[in-house]
Chimera marker file (.cmm) of the C-alpha trace (Angstrom):
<marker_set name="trace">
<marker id="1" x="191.210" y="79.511" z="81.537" r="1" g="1" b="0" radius="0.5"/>
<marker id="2" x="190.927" y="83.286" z="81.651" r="1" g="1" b="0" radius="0.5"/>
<marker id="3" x="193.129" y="85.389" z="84.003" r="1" g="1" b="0" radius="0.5"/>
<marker id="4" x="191.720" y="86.311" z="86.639" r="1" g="1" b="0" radius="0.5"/>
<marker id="5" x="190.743" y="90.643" z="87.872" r="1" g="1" b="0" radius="0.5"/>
<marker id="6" x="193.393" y="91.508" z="90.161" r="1" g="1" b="0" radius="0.5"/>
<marker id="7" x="193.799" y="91.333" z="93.639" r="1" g="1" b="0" radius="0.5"/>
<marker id="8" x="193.990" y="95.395" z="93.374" r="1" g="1" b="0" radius="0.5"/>
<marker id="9" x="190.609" y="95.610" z="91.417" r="1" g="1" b="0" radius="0.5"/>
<marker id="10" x="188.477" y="93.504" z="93.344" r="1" g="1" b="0" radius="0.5"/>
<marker id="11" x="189.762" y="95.859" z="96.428" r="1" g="1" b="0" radius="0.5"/>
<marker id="12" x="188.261" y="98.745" z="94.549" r="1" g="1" b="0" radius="0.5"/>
<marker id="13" x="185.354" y="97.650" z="93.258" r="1" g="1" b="0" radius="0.5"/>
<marker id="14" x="184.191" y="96.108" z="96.287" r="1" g="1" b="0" radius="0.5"/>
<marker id="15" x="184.991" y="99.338" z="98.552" r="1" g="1" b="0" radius="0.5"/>
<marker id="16" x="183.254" y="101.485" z="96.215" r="1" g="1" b="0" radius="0.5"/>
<marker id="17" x="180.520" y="99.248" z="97.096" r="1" g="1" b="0" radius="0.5"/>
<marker id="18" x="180.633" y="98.993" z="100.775" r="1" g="1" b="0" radius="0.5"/>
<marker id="19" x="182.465" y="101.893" z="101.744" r="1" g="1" b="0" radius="0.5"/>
<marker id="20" x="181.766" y="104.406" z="99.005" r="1" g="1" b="0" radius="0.5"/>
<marker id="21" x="177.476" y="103.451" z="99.048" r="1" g="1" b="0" radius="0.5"/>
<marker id="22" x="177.628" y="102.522" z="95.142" r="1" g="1" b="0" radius="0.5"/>
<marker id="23" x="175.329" y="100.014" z="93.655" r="1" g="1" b="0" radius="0.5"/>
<marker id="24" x="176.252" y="96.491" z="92.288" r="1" g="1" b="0" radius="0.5"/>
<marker id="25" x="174.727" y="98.094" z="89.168" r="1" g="1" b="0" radius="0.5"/>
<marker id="26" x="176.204" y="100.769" z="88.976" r="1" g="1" b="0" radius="0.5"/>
<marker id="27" x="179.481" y="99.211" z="89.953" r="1" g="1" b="0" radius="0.5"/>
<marker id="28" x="178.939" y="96.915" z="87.415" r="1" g="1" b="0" radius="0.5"/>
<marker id="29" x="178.810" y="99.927" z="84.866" r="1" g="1" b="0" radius="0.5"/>
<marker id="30" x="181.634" y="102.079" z="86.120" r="1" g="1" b="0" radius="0.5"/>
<marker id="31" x="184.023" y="98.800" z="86.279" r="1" g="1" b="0" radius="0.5"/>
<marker id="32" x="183.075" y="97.264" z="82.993" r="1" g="1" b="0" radius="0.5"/>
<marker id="33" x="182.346" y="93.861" z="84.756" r="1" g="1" b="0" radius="0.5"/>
<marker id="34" x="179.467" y="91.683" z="85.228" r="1" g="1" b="0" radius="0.5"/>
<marker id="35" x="176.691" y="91.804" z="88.772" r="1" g="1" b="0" radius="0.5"/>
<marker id="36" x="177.445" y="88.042" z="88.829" r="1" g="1" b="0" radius="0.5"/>
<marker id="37" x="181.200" y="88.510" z="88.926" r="1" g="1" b="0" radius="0.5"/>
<marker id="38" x="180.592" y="91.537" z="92.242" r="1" g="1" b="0" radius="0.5"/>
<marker id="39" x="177.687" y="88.716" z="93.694" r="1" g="1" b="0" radius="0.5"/>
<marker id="40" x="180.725" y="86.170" z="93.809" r="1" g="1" b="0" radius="0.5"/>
<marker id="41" x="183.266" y="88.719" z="94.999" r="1" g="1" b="0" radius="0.5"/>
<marker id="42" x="180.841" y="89.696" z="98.282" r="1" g="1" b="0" radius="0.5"/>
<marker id="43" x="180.212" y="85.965" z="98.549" r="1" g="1" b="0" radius="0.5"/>
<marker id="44" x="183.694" y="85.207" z="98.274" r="1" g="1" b="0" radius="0.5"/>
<marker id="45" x="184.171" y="88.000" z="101.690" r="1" g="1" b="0" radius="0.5"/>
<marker id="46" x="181.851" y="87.099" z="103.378" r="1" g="1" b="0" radius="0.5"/>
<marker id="47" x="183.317" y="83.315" z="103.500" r="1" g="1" b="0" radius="0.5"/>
<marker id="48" x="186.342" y="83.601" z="104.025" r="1" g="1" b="0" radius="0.5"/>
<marker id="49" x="186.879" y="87.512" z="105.011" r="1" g="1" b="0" radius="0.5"/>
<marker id="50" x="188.550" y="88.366" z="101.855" r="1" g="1" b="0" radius="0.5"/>
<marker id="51" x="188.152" y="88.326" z="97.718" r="1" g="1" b="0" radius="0.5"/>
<marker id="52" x="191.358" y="86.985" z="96.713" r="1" g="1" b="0" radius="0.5"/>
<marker id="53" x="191.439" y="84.668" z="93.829" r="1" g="1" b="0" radius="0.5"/>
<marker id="54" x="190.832" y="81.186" z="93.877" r="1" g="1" b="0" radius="0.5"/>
<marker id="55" x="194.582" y="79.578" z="93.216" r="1" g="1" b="0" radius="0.5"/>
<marker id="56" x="194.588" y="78.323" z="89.751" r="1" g="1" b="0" radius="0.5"/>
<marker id="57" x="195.218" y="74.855" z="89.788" r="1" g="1" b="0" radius="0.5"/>
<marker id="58" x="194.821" y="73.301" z="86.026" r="1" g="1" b="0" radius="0.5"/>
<marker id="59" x="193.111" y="70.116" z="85.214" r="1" g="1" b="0" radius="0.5"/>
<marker id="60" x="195.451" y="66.941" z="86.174" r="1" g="1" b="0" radius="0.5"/>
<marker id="61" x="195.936" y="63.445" z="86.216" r="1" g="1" b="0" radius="0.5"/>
<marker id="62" x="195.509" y="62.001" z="90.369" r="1" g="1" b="0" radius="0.5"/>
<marker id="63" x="199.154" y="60.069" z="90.151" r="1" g="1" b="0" radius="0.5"/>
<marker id="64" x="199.062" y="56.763" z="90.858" r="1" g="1" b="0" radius="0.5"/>
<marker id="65" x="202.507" y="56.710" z="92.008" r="1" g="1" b="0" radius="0.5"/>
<marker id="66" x="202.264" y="58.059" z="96.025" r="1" g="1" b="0" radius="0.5"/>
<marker id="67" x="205.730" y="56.253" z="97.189" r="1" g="1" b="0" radius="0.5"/>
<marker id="68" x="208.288" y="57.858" z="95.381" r="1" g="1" b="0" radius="0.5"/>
<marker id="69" x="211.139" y="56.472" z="97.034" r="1" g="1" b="0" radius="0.5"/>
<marker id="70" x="209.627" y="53.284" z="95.873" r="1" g="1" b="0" radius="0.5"/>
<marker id="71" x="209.259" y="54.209" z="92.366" r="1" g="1" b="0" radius="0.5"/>
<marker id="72" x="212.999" y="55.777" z="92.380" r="1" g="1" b="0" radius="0.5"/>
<marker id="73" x="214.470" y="52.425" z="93.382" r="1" g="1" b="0" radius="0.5"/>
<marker id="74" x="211.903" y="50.426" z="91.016" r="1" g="1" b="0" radius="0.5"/>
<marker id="75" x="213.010" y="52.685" z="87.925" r="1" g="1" b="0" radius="0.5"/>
<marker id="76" x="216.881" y="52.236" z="89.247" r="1" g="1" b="0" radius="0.5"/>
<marker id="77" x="216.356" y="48.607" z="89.054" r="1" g="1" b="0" radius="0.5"/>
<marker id="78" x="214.124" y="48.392" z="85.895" r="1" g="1" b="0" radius="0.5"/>
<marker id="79" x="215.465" y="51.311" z="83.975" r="1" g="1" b="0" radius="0.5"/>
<marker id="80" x="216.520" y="49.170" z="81.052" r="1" g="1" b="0" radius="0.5"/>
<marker id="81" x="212.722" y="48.122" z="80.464" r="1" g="1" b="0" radius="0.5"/>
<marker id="82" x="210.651" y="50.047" z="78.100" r="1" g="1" b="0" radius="0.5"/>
<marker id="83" x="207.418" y="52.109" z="79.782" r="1" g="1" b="0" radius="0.5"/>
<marker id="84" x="205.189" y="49.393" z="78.420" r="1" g="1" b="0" radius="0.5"/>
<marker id="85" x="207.252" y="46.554" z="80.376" r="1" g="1" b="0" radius="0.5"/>
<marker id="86" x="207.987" y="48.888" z="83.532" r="1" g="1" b="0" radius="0.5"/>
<marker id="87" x="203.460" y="48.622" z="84.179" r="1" g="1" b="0" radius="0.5"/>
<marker id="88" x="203.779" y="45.580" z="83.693" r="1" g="1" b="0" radius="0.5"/>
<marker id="89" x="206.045" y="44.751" z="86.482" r="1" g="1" b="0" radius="0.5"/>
<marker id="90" x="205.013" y="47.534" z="88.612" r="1" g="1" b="0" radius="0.5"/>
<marker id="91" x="202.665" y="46.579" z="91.800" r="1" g="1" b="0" radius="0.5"/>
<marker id="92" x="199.573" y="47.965" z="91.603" r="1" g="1" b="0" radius="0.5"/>
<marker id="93" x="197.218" y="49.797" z="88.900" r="1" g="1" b="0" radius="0.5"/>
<marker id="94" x="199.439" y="51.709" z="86.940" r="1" g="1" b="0" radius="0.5"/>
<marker id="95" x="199.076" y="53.078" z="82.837" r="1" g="1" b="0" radius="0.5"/>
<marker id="96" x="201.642" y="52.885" z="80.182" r="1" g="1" b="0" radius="0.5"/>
<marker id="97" x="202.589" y="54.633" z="77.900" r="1" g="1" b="0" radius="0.5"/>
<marker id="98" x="199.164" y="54.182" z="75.538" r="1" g="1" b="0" radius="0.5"/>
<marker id="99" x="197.136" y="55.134" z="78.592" r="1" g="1" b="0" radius="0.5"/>
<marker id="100" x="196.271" y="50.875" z="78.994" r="1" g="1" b="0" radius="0.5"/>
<marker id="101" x="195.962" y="50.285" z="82.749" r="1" g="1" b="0" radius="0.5"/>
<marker id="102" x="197.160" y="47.614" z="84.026" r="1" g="1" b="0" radius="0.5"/>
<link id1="1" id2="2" r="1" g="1" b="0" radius="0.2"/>
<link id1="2" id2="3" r="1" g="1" b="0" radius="0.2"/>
<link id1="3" id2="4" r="1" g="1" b="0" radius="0.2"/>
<link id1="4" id2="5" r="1" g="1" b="0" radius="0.2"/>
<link id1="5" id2="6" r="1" g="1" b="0" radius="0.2"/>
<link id1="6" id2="7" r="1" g="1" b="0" radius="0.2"/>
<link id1="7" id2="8" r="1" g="1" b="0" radius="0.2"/>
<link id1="8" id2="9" r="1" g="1" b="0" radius="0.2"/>
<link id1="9" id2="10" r="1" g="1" b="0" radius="0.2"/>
<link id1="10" id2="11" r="1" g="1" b="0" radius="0.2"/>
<link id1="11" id2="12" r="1" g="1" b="0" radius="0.2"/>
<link id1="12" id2="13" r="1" g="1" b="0" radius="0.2"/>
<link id1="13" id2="14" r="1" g="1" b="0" radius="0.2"/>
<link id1="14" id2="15" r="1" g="1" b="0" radius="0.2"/>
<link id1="15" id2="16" r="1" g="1" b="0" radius="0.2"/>
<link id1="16" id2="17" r="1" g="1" b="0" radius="0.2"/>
<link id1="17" id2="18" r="1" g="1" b="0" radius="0.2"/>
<link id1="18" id2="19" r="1" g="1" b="0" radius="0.2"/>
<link id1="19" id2="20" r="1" g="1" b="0" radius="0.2"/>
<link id1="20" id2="21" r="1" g="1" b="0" radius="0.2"/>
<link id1="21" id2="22" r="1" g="1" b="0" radius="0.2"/>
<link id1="22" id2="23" r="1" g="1" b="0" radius="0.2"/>
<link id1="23" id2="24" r="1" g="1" b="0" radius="0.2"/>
<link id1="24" id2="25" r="1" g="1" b="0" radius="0.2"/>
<link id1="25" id2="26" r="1" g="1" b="0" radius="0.2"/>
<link id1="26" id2="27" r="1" g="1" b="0" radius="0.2"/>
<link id1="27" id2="28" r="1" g="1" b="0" radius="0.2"/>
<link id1="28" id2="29" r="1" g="1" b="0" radius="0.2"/>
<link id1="29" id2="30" r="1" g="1" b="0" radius="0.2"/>
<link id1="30" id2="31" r="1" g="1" b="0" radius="0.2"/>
<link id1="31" id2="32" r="1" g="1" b="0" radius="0.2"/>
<link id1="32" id2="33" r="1" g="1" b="0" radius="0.2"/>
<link id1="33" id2="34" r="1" g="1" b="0" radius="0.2"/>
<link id1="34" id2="35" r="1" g="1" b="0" radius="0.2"/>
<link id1="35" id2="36" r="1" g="1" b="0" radius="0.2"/>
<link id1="36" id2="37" r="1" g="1" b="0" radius="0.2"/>
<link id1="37" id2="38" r="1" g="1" b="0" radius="0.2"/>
<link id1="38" id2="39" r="1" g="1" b="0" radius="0.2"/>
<link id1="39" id2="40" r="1" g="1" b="0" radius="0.2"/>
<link id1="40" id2="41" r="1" g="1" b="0" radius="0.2"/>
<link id1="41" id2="42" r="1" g="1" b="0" radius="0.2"/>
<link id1="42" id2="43" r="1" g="1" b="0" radius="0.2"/>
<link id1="43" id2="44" r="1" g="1" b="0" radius="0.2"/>
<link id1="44" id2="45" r="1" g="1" b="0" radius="0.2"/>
<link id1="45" id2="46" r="1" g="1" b="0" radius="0.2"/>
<link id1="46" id2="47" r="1" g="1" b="0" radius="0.2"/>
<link id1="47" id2="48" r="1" g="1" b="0" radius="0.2"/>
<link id1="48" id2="49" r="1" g="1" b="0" radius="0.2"/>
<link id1="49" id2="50" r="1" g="1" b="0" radius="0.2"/>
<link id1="50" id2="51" r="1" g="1" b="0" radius="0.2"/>
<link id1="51" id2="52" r="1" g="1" b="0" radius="0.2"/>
<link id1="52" id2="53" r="1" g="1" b="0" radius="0.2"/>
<link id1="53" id2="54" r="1" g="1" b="0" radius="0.2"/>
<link id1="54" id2="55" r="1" g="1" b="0" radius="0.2"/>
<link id1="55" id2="56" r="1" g="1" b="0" radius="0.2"/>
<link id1="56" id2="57" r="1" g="1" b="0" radius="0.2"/>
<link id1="57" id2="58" r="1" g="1" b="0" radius="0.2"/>
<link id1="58" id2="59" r="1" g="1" b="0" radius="0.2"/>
<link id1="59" id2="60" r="1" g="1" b="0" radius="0.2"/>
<link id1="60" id2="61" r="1" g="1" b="0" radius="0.2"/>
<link id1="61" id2="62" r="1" g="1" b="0" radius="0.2"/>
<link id1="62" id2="63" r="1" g="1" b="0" radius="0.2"/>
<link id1="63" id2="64" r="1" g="1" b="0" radius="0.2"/>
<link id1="64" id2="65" r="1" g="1" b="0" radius="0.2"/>
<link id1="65" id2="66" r="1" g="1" b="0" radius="0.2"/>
<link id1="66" id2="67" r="1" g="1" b="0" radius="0.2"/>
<link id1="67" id2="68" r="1" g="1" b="0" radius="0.2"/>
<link id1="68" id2="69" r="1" g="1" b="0" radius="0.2"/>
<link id1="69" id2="70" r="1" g="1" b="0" radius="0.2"/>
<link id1="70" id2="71" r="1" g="1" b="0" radius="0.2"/>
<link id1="71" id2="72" r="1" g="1" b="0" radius="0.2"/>
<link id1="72" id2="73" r="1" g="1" b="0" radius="0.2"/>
<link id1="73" id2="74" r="1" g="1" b="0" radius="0.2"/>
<link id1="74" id2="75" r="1" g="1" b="0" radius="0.2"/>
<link id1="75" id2="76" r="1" g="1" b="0" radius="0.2"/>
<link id1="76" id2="77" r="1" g="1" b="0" radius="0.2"/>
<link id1="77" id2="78" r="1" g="1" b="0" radius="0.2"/>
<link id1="78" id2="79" r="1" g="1" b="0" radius="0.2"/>
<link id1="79" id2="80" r="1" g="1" b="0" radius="0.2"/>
<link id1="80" id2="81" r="1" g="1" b="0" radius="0.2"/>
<link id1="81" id2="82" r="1" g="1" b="0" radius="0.2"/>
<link id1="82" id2="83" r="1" g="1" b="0" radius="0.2"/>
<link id1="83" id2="84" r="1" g="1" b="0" radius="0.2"/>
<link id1="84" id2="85" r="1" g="1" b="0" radius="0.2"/>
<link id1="85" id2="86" r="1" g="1" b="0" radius="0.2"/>
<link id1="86" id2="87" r="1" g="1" b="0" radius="0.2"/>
<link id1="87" id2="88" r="1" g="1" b="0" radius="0.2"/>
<link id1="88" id2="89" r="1" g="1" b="0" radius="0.2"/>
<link id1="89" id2="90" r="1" g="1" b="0" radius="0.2"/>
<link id1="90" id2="91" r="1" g="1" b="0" radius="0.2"/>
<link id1="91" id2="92" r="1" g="1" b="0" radius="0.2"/>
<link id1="92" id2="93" r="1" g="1" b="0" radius="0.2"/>
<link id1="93" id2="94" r="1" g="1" b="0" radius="0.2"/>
<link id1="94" id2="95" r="1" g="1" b="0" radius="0.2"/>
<link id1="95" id2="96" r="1" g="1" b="0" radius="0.2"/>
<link id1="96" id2="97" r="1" g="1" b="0" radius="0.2"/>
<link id1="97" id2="98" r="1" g="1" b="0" radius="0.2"/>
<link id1="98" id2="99" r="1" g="1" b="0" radius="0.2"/>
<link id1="99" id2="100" r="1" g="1" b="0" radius="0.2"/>
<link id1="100" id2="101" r="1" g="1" b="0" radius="0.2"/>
<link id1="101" id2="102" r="1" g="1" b="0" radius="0.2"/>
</marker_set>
């Protein structure tokens, strides 16, 4: 996933627009970045008040495991099984290590 402009950047550009009279074109132009990219900053301000970044949160499995203090006693008791034997015995859906569910 590309980085995304800084905090600092989206400031400027967007002042230079609403403070400064420039046009999205020509803002677009002067900053080297795309009308869609200053269309999603204005929409981003005008939700929630401000054009920060969205946080960056990467693609990831939804955990099956929710109790942890469960889990920590299970693996304590079972921590001589392999991963394939630990699903097995675990309560619930849970994958091994081959991604089976069981």
């Amino acid at each position: 996933m590309a980085k995304p402009y800084s905090y600092d950047f989206r400031q400027k550009v967007i002042q230079s627009i609403e403070l400064d009279g420039l046009k999205k074109s020509e803002a677009s132009e002067l900053f080297n970045i795309s009308r869609n990219t200053i269309n999603l900053w204005l929409q981003r301000k005008a939700e929630t008040g401000d054009v920060l970044p969205l946080p960056n949160h990467p693609p990831g499995n939804n955990h099956k495991i929710t109790d942890w203090e469960k889990f920590r006693a299970f693996a304590k008791s079972h921590g001589d099984k392999t991963q394939v034997e630990m699903a097995q015995l675990w309560d619930g859906n849970i994958s091994d290590a081959y991604g089976e569910l069981r």
